[in-house]
C-alpha positions in Angstrom: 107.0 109.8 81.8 107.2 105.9 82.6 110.5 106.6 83.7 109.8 109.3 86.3 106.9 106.8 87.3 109.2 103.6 88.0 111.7 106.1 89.4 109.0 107.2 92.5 110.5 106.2 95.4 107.2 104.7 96.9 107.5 101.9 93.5 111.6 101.5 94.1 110.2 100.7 98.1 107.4 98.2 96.9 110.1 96.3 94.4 112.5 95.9 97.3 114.8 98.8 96.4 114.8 100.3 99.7 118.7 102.1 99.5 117.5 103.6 95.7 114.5 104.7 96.7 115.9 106.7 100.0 118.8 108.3 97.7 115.7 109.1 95.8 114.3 111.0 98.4 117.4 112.9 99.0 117.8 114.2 95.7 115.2 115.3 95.5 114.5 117.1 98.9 118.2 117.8 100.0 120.5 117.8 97.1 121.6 114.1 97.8 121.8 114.4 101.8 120.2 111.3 103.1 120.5 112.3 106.9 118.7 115.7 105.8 115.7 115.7 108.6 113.3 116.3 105.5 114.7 112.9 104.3 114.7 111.1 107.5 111.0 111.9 108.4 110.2 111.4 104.9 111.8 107.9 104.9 109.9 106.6 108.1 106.8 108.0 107.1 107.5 105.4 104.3 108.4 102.9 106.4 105.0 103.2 108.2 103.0 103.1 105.5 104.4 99.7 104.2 104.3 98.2 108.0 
């Protein structure tokens, strides 16, 4: 479970593993497409939130 945990891209984001925690994203909601539209808006939405 700790794992899945340190593996959520909002923690890979917060320890500076921006690129990890996108490709994250993507396999998740897109089989590993990062310019998915899913992925993109998820990504900024991230983005915001740490701004």
């Amino acid at each position: 479970m700790l794992s899945t945990i340190f593996q959520s891209p909002r923690w890979l984001i917060s320890v500076g593993r921006k690129d990890e925690a996108r490709q994250v994203l993507a396999k998740y909601h897109r089989n590993g497409d990062v310019n998915a539209p899913l992925v993109v808006l998820e990504w900024q939405e991230y983005q915001s939130r740490r701004n």
